[in-house]
N, C-alpha and C positions, 0 to 999 in steps of 0.2 A: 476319837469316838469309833466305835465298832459297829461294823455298819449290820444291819441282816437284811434278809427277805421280810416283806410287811406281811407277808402272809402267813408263812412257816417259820421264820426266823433263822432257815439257812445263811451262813455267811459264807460262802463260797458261787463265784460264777455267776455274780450278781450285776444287774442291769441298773438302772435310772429313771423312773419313769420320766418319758417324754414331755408329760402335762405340766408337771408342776415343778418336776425336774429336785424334789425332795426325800421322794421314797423311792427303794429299791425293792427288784425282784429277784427271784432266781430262773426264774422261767416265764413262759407266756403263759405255761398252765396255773399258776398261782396269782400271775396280772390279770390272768381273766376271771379269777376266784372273787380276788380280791376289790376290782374293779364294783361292784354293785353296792359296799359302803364308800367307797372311794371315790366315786365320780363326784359326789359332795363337796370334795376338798379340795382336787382335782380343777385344772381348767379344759373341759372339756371342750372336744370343735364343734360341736353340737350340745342346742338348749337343752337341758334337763328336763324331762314329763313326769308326768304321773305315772307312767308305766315303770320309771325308775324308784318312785316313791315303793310305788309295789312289791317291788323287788327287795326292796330292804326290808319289808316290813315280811316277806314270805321268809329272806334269809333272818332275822330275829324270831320268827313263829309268834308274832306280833299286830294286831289291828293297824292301818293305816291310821295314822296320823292327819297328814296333810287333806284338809277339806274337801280340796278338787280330786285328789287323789278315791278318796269315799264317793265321789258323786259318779266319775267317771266309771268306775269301778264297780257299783253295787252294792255298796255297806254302808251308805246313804239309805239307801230300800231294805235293808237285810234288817229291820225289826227287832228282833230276839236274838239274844244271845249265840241259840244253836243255831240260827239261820248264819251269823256271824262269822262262825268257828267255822261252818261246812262250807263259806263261800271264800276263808283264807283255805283250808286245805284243799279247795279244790285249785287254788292259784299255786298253791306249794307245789301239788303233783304236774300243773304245767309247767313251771319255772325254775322247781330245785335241779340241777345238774342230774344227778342221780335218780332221775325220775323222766319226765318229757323233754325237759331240757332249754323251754320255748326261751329267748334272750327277750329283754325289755325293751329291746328296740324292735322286733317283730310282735309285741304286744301292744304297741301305742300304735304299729300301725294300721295293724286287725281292729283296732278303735276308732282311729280316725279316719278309715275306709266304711264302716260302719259296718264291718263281716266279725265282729268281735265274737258272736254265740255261734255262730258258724263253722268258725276255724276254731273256738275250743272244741266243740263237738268233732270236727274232723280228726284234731290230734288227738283225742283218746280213742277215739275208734280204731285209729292205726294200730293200737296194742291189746293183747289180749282180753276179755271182759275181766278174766280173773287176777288179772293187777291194773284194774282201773281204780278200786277204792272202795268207798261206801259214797265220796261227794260227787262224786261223777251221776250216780241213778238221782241223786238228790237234785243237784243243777238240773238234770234233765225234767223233772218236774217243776223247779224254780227259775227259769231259764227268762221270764219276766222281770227278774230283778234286773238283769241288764237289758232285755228289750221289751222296755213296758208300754202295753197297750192298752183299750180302754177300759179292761177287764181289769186288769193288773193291779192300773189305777184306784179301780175299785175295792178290791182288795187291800188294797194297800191301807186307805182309809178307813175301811172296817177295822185293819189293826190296829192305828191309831188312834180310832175311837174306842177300840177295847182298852186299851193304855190308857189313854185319861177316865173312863168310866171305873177301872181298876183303881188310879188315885183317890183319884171322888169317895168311893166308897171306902176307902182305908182311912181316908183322914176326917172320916164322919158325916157325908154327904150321903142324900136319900138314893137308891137303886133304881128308882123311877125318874129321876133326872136323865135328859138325853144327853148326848154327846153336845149339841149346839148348845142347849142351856148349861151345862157345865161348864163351857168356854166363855161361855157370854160373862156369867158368873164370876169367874178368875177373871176375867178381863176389869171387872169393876173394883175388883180387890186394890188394898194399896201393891204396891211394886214389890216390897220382901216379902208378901204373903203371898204374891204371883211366881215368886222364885222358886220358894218351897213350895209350893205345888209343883212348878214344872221339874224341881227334883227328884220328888217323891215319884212322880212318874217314872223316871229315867230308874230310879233305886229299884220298883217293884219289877221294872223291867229286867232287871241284873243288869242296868248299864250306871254307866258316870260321864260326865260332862268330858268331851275330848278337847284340846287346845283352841281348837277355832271355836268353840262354843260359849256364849255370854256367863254363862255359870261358873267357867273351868277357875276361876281367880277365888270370885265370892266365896266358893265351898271347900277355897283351898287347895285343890288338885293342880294349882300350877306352882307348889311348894315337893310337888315331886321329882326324882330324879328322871323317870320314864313310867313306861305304861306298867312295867309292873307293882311299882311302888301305888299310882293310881288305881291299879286294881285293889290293892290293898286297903287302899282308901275307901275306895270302895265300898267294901266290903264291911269296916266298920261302919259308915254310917250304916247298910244294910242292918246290921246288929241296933244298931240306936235307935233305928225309928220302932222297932217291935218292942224298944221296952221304954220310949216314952211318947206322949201324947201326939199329936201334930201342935197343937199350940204351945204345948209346953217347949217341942224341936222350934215352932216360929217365934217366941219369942227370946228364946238362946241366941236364934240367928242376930232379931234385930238387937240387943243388948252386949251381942258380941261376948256370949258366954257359952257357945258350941264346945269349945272347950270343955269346960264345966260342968257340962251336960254328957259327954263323953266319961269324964273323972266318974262322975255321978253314979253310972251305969257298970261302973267297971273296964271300960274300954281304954286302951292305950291311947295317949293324947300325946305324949310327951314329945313334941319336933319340934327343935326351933324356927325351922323355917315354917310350919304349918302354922305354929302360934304366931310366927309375927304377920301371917296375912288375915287369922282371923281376930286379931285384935279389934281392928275396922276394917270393914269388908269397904265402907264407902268412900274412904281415903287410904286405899293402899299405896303402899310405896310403887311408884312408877317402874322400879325394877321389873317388877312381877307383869306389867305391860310390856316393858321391852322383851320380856323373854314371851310371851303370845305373840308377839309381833316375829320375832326374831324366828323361830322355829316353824312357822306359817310358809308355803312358799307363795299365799297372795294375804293380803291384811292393811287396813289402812293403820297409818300412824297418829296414833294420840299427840293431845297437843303438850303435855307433859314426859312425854319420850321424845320429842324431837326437840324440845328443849334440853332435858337433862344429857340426854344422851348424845347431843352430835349432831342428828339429823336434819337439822337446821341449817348446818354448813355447807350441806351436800348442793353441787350447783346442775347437777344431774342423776337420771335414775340408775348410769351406772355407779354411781359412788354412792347411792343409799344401796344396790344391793351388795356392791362389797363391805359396806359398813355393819351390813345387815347378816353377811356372811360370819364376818367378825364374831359377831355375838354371841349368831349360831354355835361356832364352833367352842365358844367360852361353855356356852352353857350346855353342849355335850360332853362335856369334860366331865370324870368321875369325881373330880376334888372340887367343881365348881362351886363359888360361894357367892351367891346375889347379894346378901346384904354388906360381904366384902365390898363386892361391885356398885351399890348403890355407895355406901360409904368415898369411895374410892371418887362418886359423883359427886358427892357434897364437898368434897376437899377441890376439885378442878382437877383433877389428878386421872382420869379416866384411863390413858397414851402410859402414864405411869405403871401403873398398875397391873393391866394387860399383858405388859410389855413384859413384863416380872414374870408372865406364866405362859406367853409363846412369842415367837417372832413375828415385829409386829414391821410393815415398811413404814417410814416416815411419812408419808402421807396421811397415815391415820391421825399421828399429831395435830395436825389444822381440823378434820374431819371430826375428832372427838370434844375438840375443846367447847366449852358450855359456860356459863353464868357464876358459877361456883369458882370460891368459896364467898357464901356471902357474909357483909361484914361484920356480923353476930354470930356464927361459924366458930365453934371451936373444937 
């Protein structure tokens, strides 16, 4: 096999990385490039943070994913879309190489010293006004998103109530309705017509359900490859609800003809993975739980993933997280196929299967075996 640089694809004067002792470099300048997807996969001497989640998600020009990563960080607070965008670019212009340069090990610790808005502010001051940006004067006015106070809080709120008062009145509710009675109201709804409302909020917002969030399965976004494809998604429903009803959207949901309702309108539907999660939102395949679970880096395990999947075998939490890593890494893959992988569960075959698409150690054999195949199985 011919080896290269993971980074450049150099084959000459190539090193080993130390961690995993699987991938090679040509330099430290390219171990250090490449290091911010790679500590992932990597056995690093040090835990992984959110400061690292960060980092990948600045080097893809991507929203964070991971939950704690959004809390820690500000895009938990960060409301609107634009406030979204202006609070990753302004992580880009501290953290891209080519820009301030800041490592994510000196960003976790600016966090958990509690100088986070501090030392940002201090690194861009260090450089001219006229290559600080547009997000730089922006943060300085939003600079409560990450140190919020009772003001902040305040505000914050008032967003939140303009967001659901904005649903309310798109799905046919009075304008004289306040923010409390509107909640209270949803609250007494059955549970799919509490959904789609709290969707329809996230949609007027330009947002969509991210991985850690209760909706991201139901509405299908966890039949995505990544957040671009999500966006996509996005984006169509955005198109669906302006040209059908709200009840005519909630009763597609509950009947499991979202689908249908898409065809209807002219919208592309056509994904098998999309279709096979919205056939039943309320019995979906367990796969589509293992992969929330799996790409989380905190999330409790369903009791129908630690059966199918493994998790049950595990006689400690380091072996559900390298189980959990496992998965991860299946389901970052660009050819990955979940309902291969559930299949692959229903036969008892999980150690088989895997195995067939990386290198897997033996240990994972005891760790994946499960219940299956059961004896009407065919």
């Amino acid at each position: 096999m011919v080896r290269e640089c993971n980074a450049c694809s150099e084959s000459s004067n190539l090193k080993r990385c130390s961690g995993c002792h699987k991938i090679w470099y040509c330099s430290v300048t390219c171990q250090k490039y490449d290091w911010v997807p790679h500590i992932f996969a990597c056995k690093p001497r040090r835990p992984i943070t959110t400061a690292d989640h960060l980092a990948l998600a600045v080097r893809e020009d991507l929203f964070p994913q991971d939950p704690q990563t959004c809390k820690d960080y500000g895009f938990e607070r960060a409301f609107t879309p634009q406030d979204r965008s202006k609070l990753l670019g302004l992580y880009i212009g501290l953290m891209d190489p080519g820009l301030l340069g800041i490592p994510s090990k000196t960003i976790n610790d600016w966090r958990v010293r509690g100088v986070l808005v501090e030392e940002i502010k201090a690194a861009y001051y260090k450089i001219p006004a006229e290559t600080r940006g547009n997000y730089f004067p922006w943060f300085l006015e939003n600079q409560d998103i990450l140190s919020p106070s009772t003001t902040a809080d305040s505000q914050l709120k008032d967003k939140g109530d303009a967001m659901v008062l904005r649903a309310w009145c798109f799905t046919g509710g009075a304008e004289t309705d306040s923010p409390a009675e509107i909640r209270a109201l949803i609250n007494g709804m059955p549970r799919d017509r509490q959904s789609c409302h709290q969707f329809y909020t996230m949609l007027l917002s330009q947002w969509h359900p991210a991985p850690f969030h209760e909706l991201w399965i139901p509405f299908g976004f966890c039949s995505c490859s990544g957040e671009v494809e999500e966006m996509n998604l996005g984006g169509r429903y955005q198109t669906l609800i302006t040209k059908c009803t709200f009840d005519e959207f909630h009763d597609a949901f509950c009947s499991a003809r979202i689908l249908d309702l898409f065809r209807k309108h002219g919208i592309e539907a056509d994904d098998r993975y999309l279709s096979d999660v919205m056939q039943n939102h309320h019995m979906n395949k367990s796969v589509w739980d293992l992969k929330q679970f799996a790409i989380q880096t905190e999330g409790k395990i369903v009791n129908s993933v630690a059966c199918d999947y493994g998790f049950m075998n595990c006689r400690k939490d380091a072996e559900i997280q390298a189980l959990k890593k496992v998965y991860r890494t299946f389901f970052e893959r660009h050819d990955a196929d979940p309902l291969a992988l559930h299949n692959a569960a229903l036969r008892g075959d999980i150690f088989g299967y895997l195995g067939s698409l990386m290198k897997l150690n033996a240990k994972y054999e005891r760790l994946m075996k499960n219940p299956y195949p059961l004896p009407d199985y065919e």
